[in-house]
N, C-alpha and C positions, 0 to 999 in steps of 0.2 A: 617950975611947977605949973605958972599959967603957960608955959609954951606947949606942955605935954597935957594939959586938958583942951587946950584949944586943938591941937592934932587930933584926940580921941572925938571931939565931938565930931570933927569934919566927918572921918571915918563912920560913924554912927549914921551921921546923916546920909552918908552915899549909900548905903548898905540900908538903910531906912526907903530911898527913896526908889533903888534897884527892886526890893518886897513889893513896892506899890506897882510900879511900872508891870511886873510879873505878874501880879495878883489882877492887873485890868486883862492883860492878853490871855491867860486863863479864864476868864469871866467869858473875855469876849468871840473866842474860838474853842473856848470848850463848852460842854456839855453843861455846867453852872450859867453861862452865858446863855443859852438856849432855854433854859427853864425860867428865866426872865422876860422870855420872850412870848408873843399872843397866838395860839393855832385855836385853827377848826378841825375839828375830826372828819373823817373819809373813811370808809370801809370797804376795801378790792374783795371780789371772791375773786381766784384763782384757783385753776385748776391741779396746778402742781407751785407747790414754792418751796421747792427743795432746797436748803438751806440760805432763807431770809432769815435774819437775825431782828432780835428786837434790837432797836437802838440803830437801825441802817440806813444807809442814808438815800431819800426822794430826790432823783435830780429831774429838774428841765434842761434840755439842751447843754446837759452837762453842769447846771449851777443847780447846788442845793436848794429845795425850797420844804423840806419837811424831814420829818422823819419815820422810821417803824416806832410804833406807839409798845407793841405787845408782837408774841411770837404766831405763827398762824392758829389756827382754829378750825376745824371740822365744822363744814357749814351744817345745818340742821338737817340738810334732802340728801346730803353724804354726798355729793356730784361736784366737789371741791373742796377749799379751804376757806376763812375770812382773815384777812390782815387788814388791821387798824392804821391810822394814816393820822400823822398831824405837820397841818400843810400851814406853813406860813400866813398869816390874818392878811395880810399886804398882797397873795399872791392869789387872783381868779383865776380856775382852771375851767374852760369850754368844757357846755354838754359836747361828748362824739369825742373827747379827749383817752387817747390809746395810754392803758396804765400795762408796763411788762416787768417781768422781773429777766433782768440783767448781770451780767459777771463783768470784771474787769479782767478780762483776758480767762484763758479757760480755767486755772485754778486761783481767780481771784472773788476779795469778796461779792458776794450777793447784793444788790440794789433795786431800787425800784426804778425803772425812767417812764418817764410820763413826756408823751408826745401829742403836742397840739394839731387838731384838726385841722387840713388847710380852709384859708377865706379869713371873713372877718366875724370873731364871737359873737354873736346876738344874747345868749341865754348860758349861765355860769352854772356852774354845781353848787347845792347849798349846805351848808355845815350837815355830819351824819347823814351825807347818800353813801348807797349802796352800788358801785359799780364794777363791771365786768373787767376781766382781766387776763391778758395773755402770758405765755414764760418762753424766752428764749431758748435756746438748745445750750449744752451747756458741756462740760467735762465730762460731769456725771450721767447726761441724758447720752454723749457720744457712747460713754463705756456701755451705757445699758442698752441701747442699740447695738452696738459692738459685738457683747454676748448674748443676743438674738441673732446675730449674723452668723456667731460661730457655732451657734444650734445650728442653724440653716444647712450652714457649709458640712459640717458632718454630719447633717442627713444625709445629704447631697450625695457625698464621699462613698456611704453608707452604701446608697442605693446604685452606686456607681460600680461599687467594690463586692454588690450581690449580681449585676448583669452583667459583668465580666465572668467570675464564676462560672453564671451558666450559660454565658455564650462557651467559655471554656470546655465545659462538661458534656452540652448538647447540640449545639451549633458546629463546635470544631472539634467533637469527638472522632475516636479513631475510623467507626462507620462512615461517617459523615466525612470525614477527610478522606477515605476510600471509593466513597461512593464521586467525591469532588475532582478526586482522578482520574479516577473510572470516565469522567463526562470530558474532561480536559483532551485525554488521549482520545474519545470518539469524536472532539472537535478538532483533532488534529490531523485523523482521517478523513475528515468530511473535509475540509481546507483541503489535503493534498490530490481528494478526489477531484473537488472543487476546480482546484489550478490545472490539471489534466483533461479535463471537460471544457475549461477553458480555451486551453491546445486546440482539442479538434474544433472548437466551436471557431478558432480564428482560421483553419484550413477551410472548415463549410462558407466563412465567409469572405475568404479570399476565392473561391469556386465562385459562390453566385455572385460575387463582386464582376469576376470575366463573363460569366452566365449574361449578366445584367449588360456588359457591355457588349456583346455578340447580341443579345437582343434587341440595344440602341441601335447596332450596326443596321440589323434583319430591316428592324422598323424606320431608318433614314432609305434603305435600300428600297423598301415599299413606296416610301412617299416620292422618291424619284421615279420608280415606275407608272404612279398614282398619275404622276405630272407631266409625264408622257401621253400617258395615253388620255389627259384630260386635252393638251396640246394636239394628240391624233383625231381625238373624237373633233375637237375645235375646226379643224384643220377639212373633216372630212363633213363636215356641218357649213363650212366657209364653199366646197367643191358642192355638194347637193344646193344650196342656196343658188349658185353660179347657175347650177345645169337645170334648175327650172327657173329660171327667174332673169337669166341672161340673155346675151344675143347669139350666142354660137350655134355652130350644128346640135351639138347633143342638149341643148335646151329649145330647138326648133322640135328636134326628134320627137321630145319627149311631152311638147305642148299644141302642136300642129297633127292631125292624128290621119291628115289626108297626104302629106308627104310620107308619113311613119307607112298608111298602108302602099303607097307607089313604091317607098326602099324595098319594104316586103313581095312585091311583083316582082322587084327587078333582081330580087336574089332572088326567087322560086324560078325564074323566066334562065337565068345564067343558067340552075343543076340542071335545069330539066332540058336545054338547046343548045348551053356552050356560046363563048362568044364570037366563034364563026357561023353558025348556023340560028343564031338568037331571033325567037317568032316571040310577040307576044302573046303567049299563049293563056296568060292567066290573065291578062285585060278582056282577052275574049269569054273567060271563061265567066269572066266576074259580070262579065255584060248576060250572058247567058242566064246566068244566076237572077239576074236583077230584073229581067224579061220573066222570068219563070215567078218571082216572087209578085210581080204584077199581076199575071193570070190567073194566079192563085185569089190574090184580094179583089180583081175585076169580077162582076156579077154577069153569068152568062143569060141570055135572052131566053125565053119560053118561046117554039113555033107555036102561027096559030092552025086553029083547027078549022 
C-alpha cells in the first residue's frame, strides 16, 4: 500500500508540474500574456484596410511590437478608415515612421508593418497620435484591378469587333472592291505602258548617245583645225615680223622706199625696151617730172617797165 501511494503521488506531481509549465507558455505567447503586458495607443488613418483584423499583429522588421486594438473605422471627413494601434511601452517609433498594411504572401493574413525612417531618430511619437498610413497591393486589390482590366479589354474587343464590321461593310464592300480593281488593272496598263515607253526611251538614248559621240568627234576635229590655223597664223606672223624687220631683199623692199622706186624703173624700163634695146626711159621721164615740178613752185620775175 505505501509503494502504491508513493507511485500515485510521483504521478500527480509530474502531471501537476507539466499544467504549470503549459499554463506559463500560454501566459507568455499567447494573448493572456499580452494583456499583462504595458501599450501606448496609436491611431493609423488609412486609406483602404481591406481585411485588417482586430487582434493582428504590428511588426518592425518583421518582430512584433503591438497589436490591432479594434476593427477599422470610417474616419469623420469619410477620405479613409482609423485603426487603433497598441504598441509595446519599451518600444519608440520615429516621427516620419512609414505605417502599411501588409499580407503574408497573397492570400495570407493582414498585418501592419511599420518601417523606420532612414538616419538617426531625434523626436518619437507620443501616446494617441494620429498618423498617416499606406496599404500594399494585395490578392484582393490584384483581383480588383484584374476586373477593371477585363472591362477594359472588352471594350477594347468591343470597339474592335464594331470597326471590323464596317471596315467589312463600307471600306471592302462589293463597290469599293470593284472600284479597287477597277484601279488595280488601270495600274497595270499604265506599268505596261510604262515599260514600253521605256523601250523607245532606251533607242532615243542609244541615238543621242552616237549623236553625242559624232559631236565629240565634229568638235575634236575643230579644235585640230583651230590649231592649225592658230600654228598658220603664228607661222605667217613669224614671216611678216622677218620681212619688215629683217635683213633680206623683201624687208629692204619693203622699208627702203628709194630702191622700191628704182626696182619699179627697172620693170616699167624692161615692158616698155626689152632687154636688148633697154633706154632708161623712165629715169628720164622722172627727171622731167621733177624739173616741171620745180617751175611749177619757182616764182617767175615781173619785167620792168
Amino acid at each position: 500500500m505505501n509503494q502504491r501511494k508513493g507511485l500515485e503521488f510521483k504521478v500527480g506531481l509530474f502531471v501537476f508540474v507539466g499544467l504549470a509549465v503549459l499554463a506559463g507558455l500560454v501566459v507568455q505567447f499567447g494573448r493572456v500574456g499580452e494583456g499583462l503586458k504595458d501599450y501606448y495607443a496609436l491611431t493609423v488613418q488609412f486609406p483602404d484596410a481591406s481585411g485588417l483584423l482586430k487582434g493582428s499583429d504590428v511588426l518592425m522588421a518583421g518582430a512584433k511590437v503591438g497589436r490591432v486594438a479594434g476593427g477599422p473605422k470610417l474616419a469623420p471627413a469619410g477620405d479613409g478608415v482609423l485603426v487603433p494601434l497598441r504598441i509595446y511601452d519599451y518600444v519608440k517609433i520615429p516621427v516620419g515612421t512609414k505605417f502599411t498594411v501588409g499580407s503574408s504572401g497573397l492570400l495570407g493574413d493582414r498585418f501592419v508593418a511599420v518601417t523606420m525612417p532612414p538616419g538617426k531618430p531625434t523626436t518619437f511619437l507620443h501616446a494617441d497620435a494620429l498618423v498617416a498610413g499606406t496599404r500594399e497591393t494585395g490578392m484582393d486589390d490584384l483581383t480588383r484591378e484584374g476586373g477593371f482590366l477585363v472591362k477594359d479589354l472588352r471594350d477594347a474587343v468591343q470597339n474592335i469587333n464594331g470597326t471590323v464590321t464596317r471596315l467589312n461593310e463600307q471600306a471592302l464592300g462589293p463597290t469599293n472592291m470593284e472600284n479597287f480593281k477597277a484601279s488595280v488593272d488601270h495600274l497595270s496598263l499604265a506599268t505596261g505602258a510604262l515599260a514600253d515607253s521605256s523601250k523607245k526611251l532606251d533607242g532615243v538614248i542609244d541615238k543621242a548617245d552616237a549623236t553625242m559621240a559624232s559631236s565629240k568627234k565634229a568638235a575634236d576635229d575643230v579644235q585640230l583645225l583651230l590649231a592649225d590655223a592658230r600654228k598658220t597664223i603664228q607661222s605667217a606672223g613669224q614671216v611678216v615680223h622677218e620681212a619688215t624687220n629683217g635683213n633680206g631683199l623683201l624687208a629692204t623692199l619693203l622699208t627702203n622706199q628709194e630702191l622700191a622706186k628704182d626696182l619699179q624703173a627697172l620693170i616699167g624700163n624692161l615692158r616698155s625696151h626689152g632687154v636688148l634695146f633697154y633706154r632708161d626711159s623712165a629715169g628720164k621721164e622722172e627727171a622731167r617730172a621733177a624739173k616741171a615740178r620745180e617751175q611749177r613752185t619757182t616764182p617767175t620775175a615781173k619785167p620792168r617797165r
